[in-house]
TORPA-4810 file (N, C-alpha, C, O; in nm, 3 decimals):
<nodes>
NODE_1_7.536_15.369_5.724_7.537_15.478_5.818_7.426_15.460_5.920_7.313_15.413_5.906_X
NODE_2_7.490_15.512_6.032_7.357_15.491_6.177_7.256_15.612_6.181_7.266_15.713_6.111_X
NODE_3_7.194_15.597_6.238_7.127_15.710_6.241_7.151_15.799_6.368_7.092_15.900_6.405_X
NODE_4_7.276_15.718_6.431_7.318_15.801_6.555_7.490_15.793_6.543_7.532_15.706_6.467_X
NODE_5_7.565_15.858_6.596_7.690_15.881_6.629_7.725_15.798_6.756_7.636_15.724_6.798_X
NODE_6_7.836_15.801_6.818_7.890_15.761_6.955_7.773_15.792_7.061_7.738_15.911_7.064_X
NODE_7_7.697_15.690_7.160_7.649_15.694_7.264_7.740_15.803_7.369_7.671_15.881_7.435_X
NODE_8_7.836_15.808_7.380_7.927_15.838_7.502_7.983_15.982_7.477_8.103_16.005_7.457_X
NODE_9_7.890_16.072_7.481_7.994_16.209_7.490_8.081_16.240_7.579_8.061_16.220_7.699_X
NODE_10_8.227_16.313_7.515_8.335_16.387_7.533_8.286_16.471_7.710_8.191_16.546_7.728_X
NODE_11_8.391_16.423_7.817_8.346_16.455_7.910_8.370_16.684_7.899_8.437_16.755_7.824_X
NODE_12_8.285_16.711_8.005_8.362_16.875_7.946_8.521_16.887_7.983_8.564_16.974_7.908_X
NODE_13_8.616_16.843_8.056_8.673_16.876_8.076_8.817_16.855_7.964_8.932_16.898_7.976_X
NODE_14_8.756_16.776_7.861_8.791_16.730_7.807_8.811_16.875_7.651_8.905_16.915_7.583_X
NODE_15_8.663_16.907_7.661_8.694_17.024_7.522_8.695_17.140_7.473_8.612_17.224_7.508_X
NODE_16_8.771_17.159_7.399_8.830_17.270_7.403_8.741_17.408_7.298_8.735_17.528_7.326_X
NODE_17_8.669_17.327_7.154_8.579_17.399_7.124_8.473_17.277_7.089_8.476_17.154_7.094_X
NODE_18_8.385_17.371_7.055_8.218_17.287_7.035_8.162_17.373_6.936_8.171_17.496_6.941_X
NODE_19_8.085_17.288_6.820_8.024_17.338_6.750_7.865_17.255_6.737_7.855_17.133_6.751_X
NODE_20_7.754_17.340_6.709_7.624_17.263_6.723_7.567_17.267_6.638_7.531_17.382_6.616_X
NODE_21_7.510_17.151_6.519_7.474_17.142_6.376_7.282_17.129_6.439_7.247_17.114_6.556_X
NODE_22_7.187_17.143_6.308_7.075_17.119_6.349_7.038_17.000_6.475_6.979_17.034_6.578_X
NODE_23_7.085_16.847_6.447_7.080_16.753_6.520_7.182_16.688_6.540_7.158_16.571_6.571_X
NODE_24_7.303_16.719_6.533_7.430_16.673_6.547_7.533_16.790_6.656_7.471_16.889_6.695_X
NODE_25_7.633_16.782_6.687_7.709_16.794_6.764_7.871_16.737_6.771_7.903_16.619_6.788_X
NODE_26_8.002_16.899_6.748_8.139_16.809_6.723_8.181_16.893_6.787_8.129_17.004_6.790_X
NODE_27_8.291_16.858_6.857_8.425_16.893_6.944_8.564_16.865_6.896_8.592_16.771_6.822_X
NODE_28_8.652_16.953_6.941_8.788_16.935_6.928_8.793_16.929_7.078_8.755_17.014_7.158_X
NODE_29_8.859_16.791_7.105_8.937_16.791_7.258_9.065_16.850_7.272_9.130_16.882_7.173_X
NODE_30_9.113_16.869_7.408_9.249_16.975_7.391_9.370_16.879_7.344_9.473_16.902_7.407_X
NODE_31_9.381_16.789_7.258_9.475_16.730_7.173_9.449_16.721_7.045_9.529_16.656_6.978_X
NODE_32_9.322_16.790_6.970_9.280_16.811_6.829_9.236_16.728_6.814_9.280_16.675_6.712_X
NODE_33_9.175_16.685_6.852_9.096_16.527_6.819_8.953_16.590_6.793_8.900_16.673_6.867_X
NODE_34_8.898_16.539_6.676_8.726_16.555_6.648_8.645_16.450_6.699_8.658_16.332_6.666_X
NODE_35_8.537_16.506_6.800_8.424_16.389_6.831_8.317_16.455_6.793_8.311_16.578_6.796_X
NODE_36_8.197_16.360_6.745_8.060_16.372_6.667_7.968_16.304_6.725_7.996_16.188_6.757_X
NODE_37_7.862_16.344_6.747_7.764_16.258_6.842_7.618_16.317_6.760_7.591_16.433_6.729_X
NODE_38_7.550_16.212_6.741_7.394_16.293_6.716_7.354_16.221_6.617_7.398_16.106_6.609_X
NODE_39_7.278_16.263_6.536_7.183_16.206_6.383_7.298_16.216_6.271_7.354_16.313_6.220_X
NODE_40_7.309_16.103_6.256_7.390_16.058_6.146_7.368_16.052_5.980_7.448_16.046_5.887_X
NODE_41_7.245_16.056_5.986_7.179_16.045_5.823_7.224_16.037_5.723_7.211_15.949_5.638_X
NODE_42_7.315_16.180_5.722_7.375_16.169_5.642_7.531_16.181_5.626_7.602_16.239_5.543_X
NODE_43_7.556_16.113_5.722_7.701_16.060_5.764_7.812_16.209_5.819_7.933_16.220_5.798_X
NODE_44_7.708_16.319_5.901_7.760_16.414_5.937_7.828_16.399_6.071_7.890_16.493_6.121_X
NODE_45_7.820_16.302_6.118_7.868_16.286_6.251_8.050_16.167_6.200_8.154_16.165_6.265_X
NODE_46_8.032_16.123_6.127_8.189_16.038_6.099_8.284_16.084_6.070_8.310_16.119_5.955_X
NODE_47_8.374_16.096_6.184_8.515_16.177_6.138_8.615_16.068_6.059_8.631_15.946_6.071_X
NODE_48_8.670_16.164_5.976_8.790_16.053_5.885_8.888_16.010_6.001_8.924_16.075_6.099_X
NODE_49_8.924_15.873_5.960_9.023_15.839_6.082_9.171_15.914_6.028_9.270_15.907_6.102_X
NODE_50_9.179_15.978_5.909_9.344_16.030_5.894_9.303_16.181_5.875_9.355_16.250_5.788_X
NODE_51_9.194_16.234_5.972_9.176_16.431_5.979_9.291_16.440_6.039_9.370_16.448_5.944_X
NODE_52_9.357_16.445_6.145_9.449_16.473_6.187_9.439_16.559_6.284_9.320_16.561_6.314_X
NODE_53_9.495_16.629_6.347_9.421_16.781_6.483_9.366_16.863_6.394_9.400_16.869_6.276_X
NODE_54_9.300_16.913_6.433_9.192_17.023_6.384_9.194_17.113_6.470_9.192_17.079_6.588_X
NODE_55_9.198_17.270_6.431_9.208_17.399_6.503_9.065_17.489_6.477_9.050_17.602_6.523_X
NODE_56_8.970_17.422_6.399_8.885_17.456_6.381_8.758_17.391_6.357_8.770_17.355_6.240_X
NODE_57_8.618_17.347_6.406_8.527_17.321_6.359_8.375_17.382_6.366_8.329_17.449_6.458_X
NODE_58_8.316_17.347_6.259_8.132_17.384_6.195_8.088_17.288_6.203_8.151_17.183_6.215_X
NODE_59_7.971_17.299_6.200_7.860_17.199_6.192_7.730_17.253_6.207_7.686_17.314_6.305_X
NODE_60_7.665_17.221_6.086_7.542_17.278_6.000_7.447_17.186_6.008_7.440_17.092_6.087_X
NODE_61_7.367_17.218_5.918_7.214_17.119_5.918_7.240_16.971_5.873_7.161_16.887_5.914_X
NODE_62_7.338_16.932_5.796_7.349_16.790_5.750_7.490_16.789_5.764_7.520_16.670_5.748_X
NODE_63_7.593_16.854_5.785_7.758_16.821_5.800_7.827_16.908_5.885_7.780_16.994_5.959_X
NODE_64_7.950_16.874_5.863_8.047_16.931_5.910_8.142_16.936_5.900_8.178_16.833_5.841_X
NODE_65_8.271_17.034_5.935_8.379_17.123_5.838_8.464_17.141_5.959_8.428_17.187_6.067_X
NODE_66_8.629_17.083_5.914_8.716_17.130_6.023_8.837_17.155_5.963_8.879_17.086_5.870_X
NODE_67_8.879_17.223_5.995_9.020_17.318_5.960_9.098_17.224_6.027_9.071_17.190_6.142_X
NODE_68_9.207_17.172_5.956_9.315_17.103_6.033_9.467_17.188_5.974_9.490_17.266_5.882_X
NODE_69_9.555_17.117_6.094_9.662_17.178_6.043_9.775_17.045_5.952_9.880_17.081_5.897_X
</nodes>
């Protein structure tokens, strides 16, 4: 695990919600897609490649939580 996520954040026009963890940071773009950017430590920023769209996300002090459909 990195200690960082993706260099390249989600442009805004791009998302649809945002959630903000202590040092991390995730989005759903308007096609359900999860992006994660920030301190990785403890692998709170890696989305599973089979989440699928998500209608919902959190993100707390070390993770994060998304409601998919």
């Amino acid at each position: 695990m990195g200690l960082c996520g993706p260099a390249e954040k989600p442009r805004e026009s791009q998302q649809r919600f945002i959630s903000v963890g202590t040092k991390h940071s995730c989005i759903i773009d308007v096609e359900g897609e999860v992006q994660c950017w920030g301190n990785n430590t403890d692998g709170q920023t890696n989305v599973p490649t089979n989440l699928g769209q998500a209608l919902a996300i959190a993100a707390g002090e070390s993770h994060a939580c998304a409601i998919t459909t």
